[in-house]
N, C-alpha and C positions, 0 to 999 in steps of 0.2 A: 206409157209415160214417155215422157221426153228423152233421148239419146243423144242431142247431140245439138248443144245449145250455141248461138252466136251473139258473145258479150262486146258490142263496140264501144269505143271508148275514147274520148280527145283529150283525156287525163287531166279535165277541169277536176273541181271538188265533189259537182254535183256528177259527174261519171262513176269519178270514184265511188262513193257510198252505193250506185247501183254495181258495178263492179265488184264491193264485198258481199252485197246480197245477192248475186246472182253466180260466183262461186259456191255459197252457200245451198243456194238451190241447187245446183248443179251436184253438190256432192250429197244433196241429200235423196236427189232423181236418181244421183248413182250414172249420170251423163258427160261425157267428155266435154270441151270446150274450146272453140274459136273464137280469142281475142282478136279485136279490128280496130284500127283506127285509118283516119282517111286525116292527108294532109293536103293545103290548098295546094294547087295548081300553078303554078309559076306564070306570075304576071307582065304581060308588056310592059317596058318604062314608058314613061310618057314624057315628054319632049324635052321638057326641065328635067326629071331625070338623066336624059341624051346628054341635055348640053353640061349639064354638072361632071359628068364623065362616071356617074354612080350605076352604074349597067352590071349586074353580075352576071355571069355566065346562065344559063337553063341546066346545064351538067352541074354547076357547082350548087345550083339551087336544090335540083333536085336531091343531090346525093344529101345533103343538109336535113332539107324535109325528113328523106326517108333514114337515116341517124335520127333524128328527132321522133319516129314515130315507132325506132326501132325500142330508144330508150323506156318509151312508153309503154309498149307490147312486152319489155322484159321486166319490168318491174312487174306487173300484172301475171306473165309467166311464173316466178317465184313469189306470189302470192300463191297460186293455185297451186305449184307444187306444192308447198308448206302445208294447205288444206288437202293432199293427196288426192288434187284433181286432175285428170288427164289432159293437158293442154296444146294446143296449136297456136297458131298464129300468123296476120296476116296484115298488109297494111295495102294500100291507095295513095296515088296523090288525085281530088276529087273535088272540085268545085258545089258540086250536088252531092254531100255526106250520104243522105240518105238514101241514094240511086248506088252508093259504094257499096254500103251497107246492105241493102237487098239484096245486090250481087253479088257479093261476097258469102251471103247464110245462103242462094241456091247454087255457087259455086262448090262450096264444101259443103252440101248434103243435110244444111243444119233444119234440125224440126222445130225450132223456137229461137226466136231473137229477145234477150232480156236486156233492157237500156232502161234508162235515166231519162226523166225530165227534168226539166230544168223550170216547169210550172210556169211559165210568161204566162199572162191574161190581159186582156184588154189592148192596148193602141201596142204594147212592148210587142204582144203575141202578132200581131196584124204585121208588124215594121220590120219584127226579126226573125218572122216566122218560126218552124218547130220541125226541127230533123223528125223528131219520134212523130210528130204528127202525117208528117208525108210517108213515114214508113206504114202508116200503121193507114193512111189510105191509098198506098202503092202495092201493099206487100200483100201475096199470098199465104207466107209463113204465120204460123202464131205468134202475134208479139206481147210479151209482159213488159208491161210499164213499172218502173220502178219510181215512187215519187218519195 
């Protein structure tokens, strides 16, 4: 059985709901768990942004982002304590979620990746592509889809 699951997460609605099923599993595999989220990347301004004088800093972006993906990872943390599941946690700033997200489960040793779909089909799926899709034709690991 599974030991050692990696749950990612952008703390939409549709993360969440695989988030509480996938603590669920995990406490019922009796497997610890690494939360993950990945935040964008910090973007060049572009030119009208220059001349407006709206430029923030990459340090003050960053630190932001990652406050932002801290807040996310702790909520999810004290979820999984409450379920008395064993928890870690990990975050990215990452333009490619799911290249985070695979690095991150063979980073920390994880034997199963449980995520969320978010279900796109047709022109949606083609335009906005599908994190879980790329993992799941990138990745080595097991991944359960949560729909």
């Amino acid at each position: 059985m599974y030991k050692h699951i990696l749950i990612p997460t952008d703390g939409s609605a549709t993360a969440e709901k695989a988030v509480e099923h996938g603590l669920r599993f995990a406490k019922w595999a009796g497997a610890r768990v690494t939360v993950f989220t990945a935040r964008p990347e910090y973007q060049m301004p572009g030119t009208s942004e220059l001349a407006a004088g709206r430029v923030m800093p990459i340090a003050e972006y960053e630190r932001g982002a990652m406050e932002e993906a801290r807040s996310i990872l702790d909520r999810v943390a004290q979820r999984a304590k409450a379920a008395q599941v064993e928890v870690d946690s990990d975050a990215a700033l990452s333009d490619r979620p799911w290249q985070a997200i695979i690095e991150a489960a063979e980073k920390h040793g994880c034997d199963l990746i449980f995520i969320g779909s978010h279900g796109r089909k047709g022109l949606s799926a083609l335009f906005n592509g599908s994190e879980t899709h790329q993992i799941l034709a990138h990745s080595s690991i097991p991944t359960l889809v949560y729909r």
